[in-house]
C-alpha positions in Angstrom: -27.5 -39.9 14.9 -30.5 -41.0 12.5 -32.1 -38.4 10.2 -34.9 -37.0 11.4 -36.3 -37.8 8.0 -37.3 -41.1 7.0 -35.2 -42.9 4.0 -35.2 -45.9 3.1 -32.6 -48.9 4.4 -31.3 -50.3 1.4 -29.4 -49.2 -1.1 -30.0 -46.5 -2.5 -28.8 -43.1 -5.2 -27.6 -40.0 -3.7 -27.7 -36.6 -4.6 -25.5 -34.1 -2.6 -24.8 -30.3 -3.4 -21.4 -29.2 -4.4 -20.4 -25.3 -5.1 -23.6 -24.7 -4.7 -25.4 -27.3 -6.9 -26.8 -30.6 -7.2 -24.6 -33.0 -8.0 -25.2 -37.3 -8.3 -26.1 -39.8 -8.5 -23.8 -41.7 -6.7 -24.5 -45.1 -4.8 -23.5 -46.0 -1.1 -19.9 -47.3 -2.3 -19.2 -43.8 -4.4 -20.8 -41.7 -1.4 -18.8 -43.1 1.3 -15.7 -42.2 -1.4 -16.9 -39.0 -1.9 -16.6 -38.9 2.1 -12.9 -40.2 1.9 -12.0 -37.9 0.0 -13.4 -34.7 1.5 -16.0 -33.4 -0.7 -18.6 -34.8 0.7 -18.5 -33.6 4.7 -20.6 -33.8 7.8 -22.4 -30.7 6.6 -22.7 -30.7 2.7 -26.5 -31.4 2.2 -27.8 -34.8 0.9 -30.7 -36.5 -0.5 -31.9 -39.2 -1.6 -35.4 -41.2 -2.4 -37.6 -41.5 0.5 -36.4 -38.0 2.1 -38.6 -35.2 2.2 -36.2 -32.7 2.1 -32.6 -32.1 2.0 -30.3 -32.8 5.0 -27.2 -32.6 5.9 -24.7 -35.7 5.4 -23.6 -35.7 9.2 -27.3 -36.0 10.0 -28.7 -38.7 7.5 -25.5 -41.2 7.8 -26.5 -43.7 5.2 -27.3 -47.2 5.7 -25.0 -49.9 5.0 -24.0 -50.1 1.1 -26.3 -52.9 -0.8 -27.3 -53.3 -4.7 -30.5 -52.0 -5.9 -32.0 -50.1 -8.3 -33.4 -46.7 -7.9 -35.4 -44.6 -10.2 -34.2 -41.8 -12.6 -33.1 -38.3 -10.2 -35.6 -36.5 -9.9 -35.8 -32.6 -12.3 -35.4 -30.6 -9.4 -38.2 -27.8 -10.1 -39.2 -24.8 -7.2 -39.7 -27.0 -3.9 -43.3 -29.1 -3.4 -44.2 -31.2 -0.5 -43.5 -34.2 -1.9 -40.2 -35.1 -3.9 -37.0 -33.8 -3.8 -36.3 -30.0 -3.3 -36.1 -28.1 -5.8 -32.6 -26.9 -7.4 -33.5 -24.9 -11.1 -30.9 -24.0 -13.1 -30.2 -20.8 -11.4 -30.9 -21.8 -7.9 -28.6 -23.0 -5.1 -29.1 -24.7 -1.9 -28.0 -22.0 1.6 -25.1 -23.6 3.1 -26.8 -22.3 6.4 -30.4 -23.3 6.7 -31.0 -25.6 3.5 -33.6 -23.8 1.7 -33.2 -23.1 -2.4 -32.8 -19.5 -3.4 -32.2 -18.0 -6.7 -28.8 -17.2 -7.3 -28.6 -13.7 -7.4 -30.0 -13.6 -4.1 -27.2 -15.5 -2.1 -23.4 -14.6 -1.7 -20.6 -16.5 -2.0 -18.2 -17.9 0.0 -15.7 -20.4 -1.8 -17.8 -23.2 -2.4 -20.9 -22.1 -0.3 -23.4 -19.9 -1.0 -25.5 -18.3 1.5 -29.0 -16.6 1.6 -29.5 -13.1 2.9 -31.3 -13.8 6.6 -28.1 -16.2 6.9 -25.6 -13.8 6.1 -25.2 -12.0 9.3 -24.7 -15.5 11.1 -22.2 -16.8 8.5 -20.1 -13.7 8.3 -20.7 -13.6 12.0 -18.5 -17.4 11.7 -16.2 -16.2 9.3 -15.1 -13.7 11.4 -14.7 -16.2 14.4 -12.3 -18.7 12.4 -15.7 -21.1 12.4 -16.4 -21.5 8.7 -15.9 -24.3 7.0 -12.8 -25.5 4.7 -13.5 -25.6 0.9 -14.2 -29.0 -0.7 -10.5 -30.4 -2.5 -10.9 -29.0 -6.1 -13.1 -26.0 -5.6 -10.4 -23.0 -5.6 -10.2 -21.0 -8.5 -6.1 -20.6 -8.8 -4.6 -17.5 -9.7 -2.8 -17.4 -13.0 0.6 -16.0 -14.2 0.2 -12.9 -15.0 -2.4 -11.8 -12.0 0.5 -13.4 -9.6 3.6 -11.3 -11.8 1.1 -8.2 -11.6 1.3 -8.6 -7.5 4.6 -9.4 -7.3 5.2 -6.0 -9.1 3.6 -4.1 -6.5 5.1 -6.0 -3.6 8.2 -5.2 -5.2 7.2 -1.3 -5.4 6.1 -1.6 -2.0 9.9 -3.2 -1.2 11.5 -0.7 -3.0 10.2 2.4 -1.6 10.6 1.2 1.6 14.2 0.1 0.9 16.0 1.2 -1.9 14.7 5.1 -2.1 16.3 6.0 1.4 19.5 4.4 0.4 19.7 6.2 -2.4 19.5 9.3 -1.6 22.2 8.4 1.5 24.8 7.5 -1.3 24.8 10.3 -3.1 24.3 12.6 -0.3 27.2 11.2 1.4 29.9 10.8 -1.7 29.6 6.7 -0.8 28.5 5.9 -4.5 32.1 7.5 -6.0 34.1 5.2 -3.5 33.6 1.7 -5.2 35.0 -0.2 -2.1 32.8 0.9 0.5 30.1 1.0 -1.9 30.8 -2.6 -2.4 30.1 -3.4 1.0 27.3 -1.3 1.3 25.7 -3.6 -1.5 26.7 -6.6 0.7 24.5 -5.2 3.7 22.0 -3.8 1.8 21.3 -7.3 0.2 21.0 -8.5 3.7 18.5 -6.2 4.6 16.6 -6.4 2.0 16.6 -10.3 2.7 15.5 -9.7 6.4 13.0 -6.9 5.1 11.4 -8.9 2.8 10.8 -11.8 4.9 9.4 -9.8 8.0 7.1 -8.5 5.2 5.8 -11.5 3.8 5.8 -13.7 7.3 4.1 -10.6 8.7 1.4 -10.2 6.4 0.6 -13.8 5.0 0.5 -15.0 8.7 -2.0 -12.4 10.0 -4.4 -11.4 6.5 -3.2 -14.2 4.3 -2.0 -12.3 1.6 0.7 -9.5 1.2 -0.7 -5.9 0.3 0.2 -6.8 -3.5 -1.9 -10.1 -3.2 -4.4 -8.2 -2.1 -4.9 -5.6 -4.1 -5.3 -7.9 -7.0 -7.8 -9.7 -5.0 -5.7 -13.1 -3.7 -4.8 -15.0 -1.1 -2.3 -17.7 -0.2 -3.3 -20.9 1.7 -2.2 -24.2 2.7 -3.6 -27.4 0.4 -6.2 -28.0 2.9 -7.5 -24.2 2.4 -6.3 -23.3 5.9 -4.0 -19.7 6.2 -0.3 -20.6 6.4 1.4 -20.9 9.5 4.7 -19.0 10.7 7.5 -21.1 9.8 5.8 -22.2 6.4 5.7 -18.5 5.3 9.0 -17.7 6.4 9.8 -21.3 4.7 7.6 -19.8 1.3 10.1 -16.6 1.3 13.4 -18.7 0.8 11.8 -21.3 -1.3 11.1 -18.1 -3.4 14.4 -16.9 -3.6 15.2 -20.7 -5.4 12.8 -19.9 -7.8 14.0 -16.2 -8.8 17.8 -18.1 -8.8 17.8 -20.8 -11.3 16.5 -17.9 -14.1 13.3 -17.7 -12.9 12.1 -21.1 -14.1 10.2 -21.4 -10.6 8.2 -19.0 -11.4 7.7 -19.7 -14.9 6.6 -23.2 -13.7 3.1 -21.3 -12.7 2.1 -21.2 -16.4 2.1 -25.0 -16.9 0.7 -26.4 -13.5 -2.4 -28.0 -13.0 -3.3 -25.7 -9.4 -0.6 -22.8 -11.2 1.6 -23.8 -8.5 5.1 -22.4 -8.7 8.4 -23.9 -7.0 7.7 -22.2 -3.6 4.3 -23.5 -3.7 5.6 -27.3 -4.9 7.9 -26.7 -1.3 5.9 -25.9 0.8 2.2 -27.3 -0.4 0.6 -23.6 -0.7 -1.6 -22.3 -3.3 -2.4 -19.4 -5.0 -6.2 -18.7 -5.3 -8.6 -15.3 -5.6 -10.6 -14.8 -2.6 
């Protein structure tokens, strides 16, 4: 379906919005990449020459790609009825309903940003599973130590849970002074802790995307596509990190040198590590 704006049929520059901002030019041949790709969807807003305001991609579908030349973007000042809508440097475009706001005015959402008469309606989606995936490239990856700092508390969380109790059963029942049966209490105890600690993170990454250590230091685990991780890949994510805690930890260590600070786990199972 046509724009209800008018553009014009040849070729022609584009501008679109991305995290919030104006981004382009591109021509016809880069935007239908940019479409390819992903980071330029059905609803990231668009504009180019001819249109009297912005509008979303899914709406305008540009015309067949042709050579021409267009004129220098335009400086995108406070909206006026002619020209392109206004973007200043500390104004963004809704994600909802289009319309510039300044910055401190909106919240944020990943890549979107969001006015405050759309706010109830987005959170309103958000909460219905309706929002829309972030753009490739937009998530802000967690880093080495924030990720060491919540696998610390997951590990306090473990070891409460776990290794307190059997504690105190040990050496309340003699079983620490009798090293065969305290051998084979090891054996089961590592098997519970195994069982434990996969219940625990299948359990929690599955149903709030992050495990109470993630989330007190304010991340979240997700697929490459941005979607919340499934049950067999976070069951699959807990023994793909026990590899990387067996060969000395270099799975882990592999965080501080990735491009995305992807560990071993997350080079398994395609995951990533990102604040919320």
């Amino acid at each position: 379906m046509r724009s209800r704006g008018r553009y014009p049929e040849t070729a022609m520059n584009w501008y679109y919005v991305s995290a919030g901002q104006q981004a382009g030019p591109v021509d016809d041949a880069k935007l239908e990449e940019l479409v390819r790709s992903g980071q330029v969807g059905p609803e990231t807003l668009v504009w180019c020459e001819g249109m009297a305001n912005w509008q979303a991609y899914g709406q305008v579908r540009p015309a067949a790609p042709a050579a021409t030349a267009i004129p220098q973007p335009p400086i995108l000042t406070p909206a006026s009825p002619s020209g392109a809508p206004g973007l200043g440097p500390n104004e963004v475009v809704c994600a909802e309903c289009g319309r510039i706001f300044p910055i401190e005015s909106t919240i944020q959402y990943g890549a979107a940003r969001v006015c405050a008469s759309c706010k109830p309606m987005f959170m309103q989606k958000l909460a219905e599973g309706a929002a829309q995936k972030l753009a490739p490239g937009t998530f802000r990856y967690a880093g080495f130590w924030i990720r060491v700092g919540a696998k610390l508390i997951d590990g306090i969380i473990l070891g409460v849970v776990l290794v307190v109790p059997l504690l105190i059963w040990l050496f309340a029942s003699g079983a620490v002074n009798r090293m065969e049966e305290f051998q084979v209490i090891q054996l089961v105890f590592q098997l519970i802790y195994i069982l434990v600690n996969v219940a625990y993170q299948a359990f929690f990454l599955t149903r709030f995307g992050a495990t109470p250590g993630k989330m007190a230091c304010g991340l979240k685990v997700i697929t490459a596509d941005g979607d919340r991780l499934s049950f067999g890949r976070a069951v699959g994510r807990v023994f793909a990190e026990m590899l990387s805690g067996m060969i000395c930890y270099i799975g882990y260590i592999m965080v501080a040198f990735d491009g995305e600070n992807r560990a071993l786990h997350d080079h398994i199972c395609s995951t990533r590590v990102i604040y919320k």
